[in-house]
C-alpha positions as CSV (number, residue, x, y, z in Angstrom):
1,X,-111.2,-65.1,18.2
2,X,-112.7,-65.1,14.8
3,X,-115.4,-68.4,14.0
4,X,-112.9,-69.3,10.8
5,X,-109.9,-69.3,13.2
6,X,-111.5,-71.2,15.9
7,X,-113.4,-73.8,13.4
8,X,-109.9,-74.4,11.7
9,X,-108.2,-74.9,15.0
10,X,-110.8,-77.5,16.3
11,X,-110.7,-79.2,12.4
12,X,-107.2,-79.3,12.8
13,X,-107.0,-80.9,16.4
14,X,-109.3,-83.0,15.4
15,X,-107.4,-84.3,12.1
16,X,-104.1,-84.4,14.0
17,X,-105.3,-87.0,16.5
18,X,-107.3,-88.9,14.2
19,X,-104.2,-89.0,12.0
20,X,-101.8,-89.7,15.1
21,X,-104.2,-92.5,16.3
22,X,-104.4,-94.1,12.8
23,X,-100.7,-94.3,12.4
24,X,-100.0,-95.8,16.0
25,X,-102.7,-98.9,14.5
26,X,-101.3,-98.6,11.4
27,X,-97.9,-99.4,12.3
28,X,-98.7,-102.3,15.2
29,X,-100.7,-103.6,12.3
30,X,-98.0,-103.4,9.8
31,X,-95.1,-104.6,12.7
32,X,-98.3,-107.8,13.4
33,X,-98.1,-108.0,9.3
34,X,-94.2,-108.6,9.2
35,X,-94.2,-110.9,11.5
36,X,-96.6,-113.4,10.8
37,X,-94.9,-113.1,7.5
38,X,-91.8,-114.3,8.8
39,X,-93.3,-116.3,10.9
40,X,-94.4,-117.6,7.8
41,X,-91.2,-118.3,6.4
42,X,-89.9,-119.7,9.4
43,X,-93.1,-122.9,9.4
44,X,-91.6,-123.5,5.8
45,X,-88.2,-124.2,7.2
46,X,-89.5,-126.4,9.8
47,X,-91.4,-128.4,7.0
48,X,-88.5,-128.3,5.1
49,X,-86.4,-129.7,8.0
50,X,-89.0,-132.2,9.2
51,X,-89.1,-133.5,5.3
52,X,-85.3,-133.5,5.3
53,X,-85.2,-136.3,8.7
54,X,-88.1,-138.6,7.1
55,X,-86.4,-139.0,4.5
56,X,-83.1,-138.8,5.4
57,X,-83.4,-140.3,8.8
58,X,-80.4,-137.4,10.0
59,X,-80.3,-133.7,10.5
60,X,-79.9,-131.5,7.4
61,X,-76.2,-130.4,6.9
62,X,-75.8,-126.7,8.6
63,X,-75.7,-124.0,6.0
64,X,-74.5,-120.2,7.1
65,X,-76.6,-118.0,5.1
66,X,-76.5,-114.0,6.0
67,X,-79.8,-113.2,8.0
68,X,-80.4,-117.0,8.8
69,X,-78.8,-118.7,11.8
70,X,-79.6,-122.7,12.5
71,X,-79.2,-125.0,15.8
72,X,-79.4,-128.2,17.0
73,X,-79.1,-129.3,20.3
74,X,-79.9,-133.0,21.8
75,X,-82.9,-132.9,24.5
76,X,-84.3,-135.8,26.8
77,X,-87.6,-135.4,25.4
78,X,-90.6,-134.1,22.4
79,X,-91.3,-129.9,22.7
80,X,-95.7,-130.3,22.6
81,X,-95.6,-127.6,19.8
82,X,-93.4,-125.1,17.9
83,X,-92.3,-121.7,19.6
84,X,-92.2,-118.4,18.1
85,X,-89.8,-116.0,19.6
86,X,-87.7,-112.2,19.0
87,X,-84.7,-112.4,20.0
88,X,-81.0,-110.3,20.0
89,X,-78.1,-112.4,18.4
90,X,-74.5,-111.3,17.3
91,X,-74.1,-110.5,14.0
92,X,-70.3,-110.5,13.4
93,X,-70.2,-109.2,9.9
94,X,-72.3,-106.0,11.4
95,X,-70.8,-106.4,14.6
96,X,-73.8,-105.7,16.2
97,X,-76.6,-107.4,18.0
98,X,-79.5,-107.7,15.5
99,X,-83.3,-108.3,15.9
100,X,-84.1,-112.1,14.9
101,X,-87.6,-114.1,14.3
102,X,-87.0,-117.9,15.8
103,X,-88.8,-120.6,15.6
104,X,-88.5,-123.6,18.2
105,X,-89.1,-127.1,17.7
106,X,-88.1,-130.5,17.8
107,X,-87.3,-133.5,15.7
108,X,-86.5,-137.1,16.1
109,X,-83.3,-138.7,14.2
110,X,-82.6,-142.4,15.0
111,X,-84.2,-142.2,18.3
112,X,-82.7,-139.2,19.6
113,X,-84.8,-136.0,20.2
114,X,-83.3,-133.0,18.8
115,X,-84.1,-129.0,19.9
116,X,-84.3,-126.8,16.2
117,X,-83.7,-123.4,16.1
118,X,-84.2,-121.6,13.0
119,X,-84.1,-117.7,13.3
120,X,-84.5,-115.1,10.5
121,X,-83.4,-111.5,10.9
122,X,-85.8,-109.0,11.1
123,X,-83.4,-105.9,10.9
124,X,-84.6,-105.2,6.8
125,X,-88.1,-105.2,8.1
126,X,-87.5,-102.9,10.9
127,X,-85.5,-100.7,8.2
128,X,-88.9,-101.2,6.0
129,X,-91.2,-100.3,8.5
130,X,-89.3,-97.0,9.4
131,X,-89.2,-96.3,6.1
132,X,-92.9,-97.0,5.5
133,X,-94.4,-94.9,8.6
134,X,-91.8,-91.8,7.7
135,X,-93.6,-92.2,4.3
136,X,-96.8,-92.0,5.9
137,X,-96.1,-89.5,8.3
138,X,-94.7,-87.0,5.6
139,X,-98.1,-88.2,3.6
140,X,-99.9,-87.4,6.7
141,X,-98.2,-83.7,7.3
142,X,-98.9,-83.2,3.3
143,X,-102.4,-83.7,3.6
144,X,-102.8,-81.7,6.8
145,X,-100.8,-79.1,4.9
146,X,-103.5,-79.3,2.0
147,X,-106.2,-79.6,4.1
148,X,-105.6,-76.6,6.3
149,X,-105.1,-74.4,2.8
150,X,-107.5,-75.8,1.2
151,X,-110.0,-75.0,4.4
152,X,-108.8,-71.4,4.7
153,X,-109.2,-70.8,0.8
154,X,-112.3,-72.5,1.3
155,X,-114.0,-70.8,4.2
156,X,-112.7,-67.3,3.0
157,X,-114.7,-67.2,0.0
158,X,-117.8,-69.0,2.0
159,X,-117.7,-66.4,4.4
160,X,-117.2,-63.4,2.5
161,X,-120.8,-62.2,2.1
162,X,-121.0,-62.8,6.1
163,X,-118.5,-60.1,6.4
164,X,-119.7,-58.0,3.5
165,X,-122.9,-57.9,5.2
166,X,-120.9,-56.9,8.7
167,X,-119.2,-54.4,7.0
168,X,-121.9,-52.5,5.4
169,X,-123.6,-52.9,8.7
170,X,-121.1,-50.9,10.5
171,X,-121.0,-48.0,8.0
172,X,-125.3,-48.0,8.2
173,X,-126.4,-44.8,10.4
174,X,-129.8,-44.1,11.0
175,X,-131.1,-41.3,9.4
176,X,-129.1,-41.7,6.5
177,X,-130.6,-41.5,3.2
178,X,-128.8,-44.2,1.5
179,X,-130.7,-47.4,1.6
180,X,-128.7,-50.4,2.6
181,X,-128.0,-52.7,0.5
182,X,-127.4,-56.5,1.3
183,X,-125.8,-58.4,-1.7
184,X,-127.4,-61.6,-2.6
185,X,-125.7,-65.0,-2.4
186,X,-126.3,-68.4,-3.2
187,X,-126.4,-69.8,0.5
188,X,-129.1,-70.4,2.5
189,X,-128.5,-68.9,5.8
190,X,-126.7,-65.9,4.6
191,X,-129.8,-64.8,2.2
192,X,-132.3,-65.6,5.2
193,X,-130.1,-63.9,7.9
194,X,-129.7,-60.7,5.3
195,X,-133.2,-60.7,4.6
196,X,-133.7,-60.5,8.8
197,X,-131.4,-57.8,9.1
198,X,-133.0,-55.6,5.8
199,X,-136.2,-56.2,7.6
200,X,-135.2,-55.1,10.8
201,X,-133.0,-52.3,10.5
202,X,-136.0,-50.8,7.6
203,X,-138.3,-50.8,10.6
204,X,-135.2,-49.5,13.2
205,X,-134.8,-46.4,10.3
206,X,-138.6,-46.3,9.9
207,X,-139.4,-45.9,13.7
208,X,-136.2,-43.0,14.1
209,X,-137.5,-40.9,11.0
210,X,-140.8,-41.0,12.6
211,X,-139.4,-40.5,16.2
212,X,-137.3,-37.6,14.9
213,X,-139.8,-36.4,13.1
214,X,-142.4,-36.1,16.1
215,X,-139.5,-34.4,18.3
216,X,-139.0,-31.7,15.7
217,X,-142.3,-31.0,14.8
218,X,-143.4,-31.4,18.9
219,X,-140.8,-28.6,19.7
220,X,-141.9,-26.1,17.1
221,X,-145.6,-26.3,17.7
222,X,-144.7,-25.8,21.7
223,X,-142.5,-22.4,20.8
224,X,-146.3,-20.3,20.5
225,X,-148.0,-21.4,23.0
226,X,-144.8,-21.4,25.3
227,X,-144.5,-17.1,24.2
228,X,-147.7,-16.8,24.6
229,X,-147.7,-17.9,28.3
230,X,-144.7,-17.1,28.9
231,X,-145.8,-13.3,28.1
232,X,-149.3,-13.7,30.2
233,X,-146.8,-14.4,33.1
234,X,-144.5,-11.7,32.0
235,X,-147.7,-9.5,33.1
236,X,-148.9,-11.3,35.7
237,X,-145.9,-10.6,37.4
238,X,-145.6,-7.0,36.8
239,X,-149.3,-6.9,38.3
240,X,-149.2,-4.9,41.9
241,X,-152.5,-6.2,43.5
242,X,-150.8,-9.9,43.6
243,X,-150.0,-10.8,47.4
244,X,-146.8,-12.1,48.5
245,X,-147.4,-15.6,48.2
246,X,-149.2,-15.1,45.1
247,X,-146.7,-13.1,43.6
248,X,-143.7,-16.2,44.0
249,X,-146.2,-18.5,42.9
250,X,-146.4,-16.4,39.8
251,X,-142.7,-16.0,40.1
252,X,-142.3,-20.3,40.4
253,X,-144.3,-20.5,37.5
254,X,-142.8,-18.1,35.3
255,X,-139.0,-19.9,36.1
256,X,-140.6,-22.8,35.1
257,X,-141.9,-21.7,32.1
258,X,-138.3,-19.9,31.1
259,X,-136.8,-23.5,32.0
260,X,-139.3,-25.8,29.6
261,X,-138.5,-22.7,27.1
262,X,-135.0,-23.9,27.3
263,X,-136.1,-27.2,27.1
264,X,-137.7,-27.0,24.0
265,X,-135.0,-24.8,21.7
266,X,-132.3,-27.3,22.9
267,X,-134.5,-30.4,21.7
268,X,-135.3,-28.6,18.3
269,X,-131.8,-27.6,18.0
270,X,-130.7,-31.4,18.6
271,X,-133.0,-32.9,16.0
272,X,-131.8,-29.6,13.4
273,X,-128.1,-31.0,14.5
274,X,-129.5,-35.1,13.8
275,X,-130.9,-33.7,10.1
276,X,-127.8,-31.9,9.4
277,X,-129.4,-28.8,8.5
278,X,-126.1,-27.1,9.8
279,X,-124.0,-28.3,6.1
280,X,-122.7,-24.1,5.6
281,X,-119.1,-24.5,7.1
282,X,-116.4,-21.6,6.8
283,X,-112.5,-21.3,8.2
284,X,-113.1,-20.2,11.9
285,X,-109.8,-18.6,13.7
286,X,-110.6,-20.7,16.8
287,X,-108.0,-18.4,19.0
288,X,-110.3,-15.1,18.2
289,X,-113.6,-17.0,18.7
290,X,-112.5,-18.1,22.0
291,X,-111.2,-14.1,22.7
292,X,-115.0,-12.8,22.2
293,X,-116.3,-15.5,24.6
294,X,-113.9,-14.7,27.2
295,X,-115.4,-10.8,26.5
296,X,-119.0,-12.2,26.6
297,X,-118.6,-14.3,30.2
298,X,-116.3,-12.1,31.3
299,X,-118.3,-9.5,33.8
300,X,-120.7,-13.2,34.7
301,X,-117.0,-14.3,36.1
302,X,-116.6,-11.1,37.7
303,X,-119.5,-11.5,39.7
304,X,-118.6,-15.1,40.9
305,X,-115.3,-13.8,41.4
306,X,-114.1,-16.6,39.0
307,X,-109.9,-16.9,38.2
308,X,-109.4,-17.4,34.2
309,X,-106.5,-18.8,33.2
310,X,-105.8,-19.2,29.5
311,X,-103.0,-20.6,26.9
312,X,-104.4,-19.7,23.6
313,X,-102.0,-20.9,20.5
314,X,-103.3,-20.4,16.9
315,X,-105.9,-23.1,15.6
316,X,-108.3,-22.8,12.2
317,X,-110.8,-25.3,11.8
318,X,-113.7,-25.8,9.2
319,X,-117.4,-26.1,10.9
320,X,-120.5,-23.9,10.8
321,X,-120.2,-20.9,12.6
322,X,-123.3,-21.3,14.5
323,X,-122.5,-24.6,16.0
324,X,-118.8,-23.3,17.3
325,X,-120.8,-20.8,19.0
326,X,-123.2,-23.2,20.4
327,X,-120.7,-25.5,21.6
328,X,-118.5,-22.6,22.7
329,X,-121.2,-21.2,24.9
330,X,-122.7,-25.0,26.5
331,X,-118.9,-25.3,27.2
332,X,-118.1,-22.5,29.1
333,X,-121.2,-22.3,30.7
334,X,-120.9,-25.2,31.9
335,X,-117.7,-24.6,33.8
336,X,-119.2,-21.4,35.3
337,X,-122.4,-22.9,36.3
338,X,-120.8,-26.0,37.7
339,X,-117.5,-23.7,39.5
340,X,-116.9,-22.5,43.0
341,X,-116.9,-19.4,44.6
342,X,-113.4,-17.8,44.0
343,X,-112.9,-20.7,42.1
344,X,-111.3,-21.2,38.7
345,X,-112.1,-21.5,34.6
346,X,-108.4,-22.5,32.7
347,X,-108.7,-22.9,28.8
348,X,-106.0,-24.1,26.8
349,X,-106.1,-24.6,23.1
350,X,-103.5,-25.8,20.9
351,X,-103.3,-26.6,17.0
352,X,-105.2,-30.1,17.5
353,X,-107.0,-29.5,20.8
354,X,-109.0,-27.2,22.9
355,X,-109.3,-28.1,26.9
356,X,-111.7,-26.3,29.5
357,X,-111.2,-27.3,32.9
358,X,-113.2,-25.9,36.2
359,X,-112.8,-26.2,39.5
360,X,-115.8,-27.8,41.7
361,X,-116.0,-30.2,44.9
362,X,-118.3,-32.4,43.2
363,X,-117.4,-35.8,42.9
364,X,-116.1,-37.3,39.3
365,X,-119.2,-37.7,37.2
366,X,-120.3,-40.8,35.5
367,X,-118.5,-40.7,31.9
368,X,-120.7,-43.2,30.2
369,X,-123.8,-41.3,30.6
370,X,-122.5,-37.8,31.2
371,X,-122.9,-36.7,27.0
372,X,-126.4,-38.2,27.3
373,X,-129.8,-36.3,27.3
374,X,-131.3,-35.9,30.6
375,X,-128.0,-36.5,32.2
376,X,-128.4,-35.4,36.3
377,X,-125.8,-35.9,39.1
378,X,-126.6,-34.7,42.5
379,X,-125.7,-31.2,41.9
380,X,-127.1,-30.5,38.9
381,X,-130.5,-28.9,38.7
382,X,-130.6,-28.2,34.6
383,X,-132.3,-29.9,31.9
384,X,-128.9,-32.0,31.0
385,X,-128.9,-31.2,27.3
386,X,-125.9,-29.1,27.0
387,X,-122.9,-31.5,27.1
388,X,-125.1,-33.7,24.4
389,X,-125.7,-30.7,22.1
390,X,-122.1,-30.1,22.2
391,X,-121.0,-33.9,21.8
392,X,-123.7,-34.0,18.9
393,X,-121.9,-31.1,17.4
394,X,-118.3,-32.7,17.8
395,X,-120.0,-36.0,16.6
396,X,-120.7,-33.9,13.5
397,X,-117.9,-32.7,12.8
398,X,-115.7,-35.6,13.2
399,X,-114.6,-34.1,17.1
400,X,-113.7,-36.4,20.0
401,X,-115.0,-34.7,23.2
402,X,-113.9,-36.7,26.3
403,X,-113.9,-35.9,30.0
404,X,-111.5,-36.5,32.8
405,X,-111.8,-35.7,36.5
406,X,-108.4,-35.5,38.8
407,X,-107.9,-33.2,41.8
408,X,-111.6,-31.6,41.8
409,X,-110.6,-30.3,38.2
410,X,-113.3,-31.4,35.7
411,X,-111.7,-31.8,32.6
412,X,-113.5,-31.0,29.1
413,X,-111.0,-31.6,25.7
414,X,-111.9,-31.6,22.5
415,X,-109.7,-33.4,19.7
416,X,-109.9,-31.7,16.3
């Protein structure tokens, strides 16, 4: 969930209940209003009534007046104070029972205590009261409404160097020789937090370049030395006073060599690959490539007594003709090295996709780190930099290489 959406959200939870609790006060307070207002009315009436009997010495004369209903009714004896009550009477013009304010009390005419009842309809200031809290609710939703636009207009354009900034974040690659370039805005946080990240990802590119550059310049200055020893051995061997046991120790040493040989051509040809010193592409028939290879491996899978299977369809695509053949060869050298005796090599390649599957009793490797450097399973006694150099060249190209393992067939595809 995006901060905006959640901080909206929360603002607008938290505005609803404030809102909803102010209008549950605000209308007891209004309905406490009305009625003391009434009630009010009603203490004039009494006056009015208690007036009327001083001076008159007898009960004022009923009156019916719509919304007003009055009562007297003899009683043995004084009420110790006025009574304030809501009551439900009939109101036959309606013909309906109606919410009434009464007020009860008692007077004394010629000796005789009376019980007053004086009652006022509330029913207009129940209708006024509904109409006042629909006012406010629709006043409330309005300003919600507002609010929540006003907030998402708002925040946008508050947070729009925060995602200009993640943006040209996620196009940055090291290596690449366009400087980033933060823009500048007039808040706080995002001008320090921009200035963190320049900082930071100017040492990141700093530290590769200089990383890169030791790896490249370390693997050519080892290819002399490495010929030159590797040639001493190259004699060694041949030598016909060695011993038996020196003779494999020479041998052991010589294989090792060969290997950190390897080693040291497929680093330099990873950080040529990093520089992009391979920019030279041309239109390669993929289909006739993949026809010379199956010429070049095909007397090695002779000798292993290895089954090809292949489904070539007609497929051009646009790369540098030295990487297809590097990828071409770590590829299917990789499914002869890895295969079984008698086992299996199919290839399939199609307009969009080329798949090279071998057979092998090893379990499923590790997907996460299998296209890494150095990458070792149990089985595998190699320097681990051919599936990398070929991801790196898929990478390059814009290529997906994936790999799936089902039925002790190990999977390679490549998405063009």
């Amino acid at each position: 969930m995006k901060l905006f959406t959640k901080y909206s959200r929360i603002n607008l939870l938290i505005t609803v209940a404030i809102f909803i609790l102010a209008s549950i006060a605000y209308a007891f307070l209004l309905r406490y209003v009305m009625i003391e207002f009434v009630n009010d009315n009603l203490k004039i009436e009494q006056r009015e009534i208690e007036t009327f009997v001083s001076r008159y010495n007898k009960l004022p004369e009923i009156i019916h007046v719509q919304e007003q209903e009055v009562s007297y009714a003899p009683v043995a004896g004084p009420m110790p104070k006025h009574k304030f009550t809501s009551i439900r009477l009939w109101e036959p013009d309606e013909k309906k029972l109606e919410l009434f304010r009464q007020i009860t009390f008692t007077v004394q005419v010629s000796g005789q205590w009376y019980l007053a009842k004086v009652a006022i309809s509330m029913e207009d200031m129940g209708d006024m009261i509904r109409l006042i809290l629909v006012i406010t609710i629709v006043t409330i939703l309005l300003i919600l409404m507002m609010t929540a636009l006003i907030n998402r207009v708002v925040l946008k354009h508050l947070w729009k160097p925060f995602y200009e900034t993640l943006a040209t974040i996620n196009n940055f690659q090291l290596g690449n020789k366009n400087k980033i370039q933060l823009s500048q805005t007039n808040i706080d946080e995002f001008d320090l937090m921009n200035k963190t990240l320049d900082e930071s990802l100017n040492k990141a590119e700093n530290d590769y370049l200089l990383l890169k550059e030791f790896t490249a310049n370390a693997s050519h200055e080892l290819q002399t030395p490495l010929a030159i020893v590797r040639s001493k051995m190259d004699i060694l061997i041949q030598d016909e006073n060695l011993s038996e046991s020196q003779s494999k120790a020479a041998q052991s040493a010589y294989d090792a060599i060969q290997r950190m040989a390897k080693l040291n051509q497929s680093l330099l040809l990873l950080a040529k690959i990093e520089n992009k010193q391979f920019e030279d592409v041309a239109i390669i028939n993929l289909k006739e490539k993949i026809k010379t290879k199956l010429d070049d491996f095909f007397e090695l899978w002779q000798s292993k007594h290895l089954t090809i299977k292949k489904d070539l369809s007609d497929c051009e695509i646009q790369m540098n003709p030295l990487l297809i053949e590097i990828m071409l060869n770590n590829l299917l050298s990789n499914a002869t090295k890895h295969n079984i005796q008698d086992g299996q090599i199919s290839i399939t390649l199609t307009a969009k996709k080329l798949i090279i599957a071998n057979t092998n009793d090893a379990p499923e490797l590790d997907e996460k780190q299998l296209f890494t450097r150095f990458y070792k399973n149990s089985v595998t006694s190699d320097n681990g930099l051919g599936l990398c150099i070929a991801k790196q060249i898929c990478d390059l190209n814009g290529f997906v290489l994936s790999y799936h393992y089902q039925n002790y067939q190990h999977t390679f595809s490549i998405d063009f």
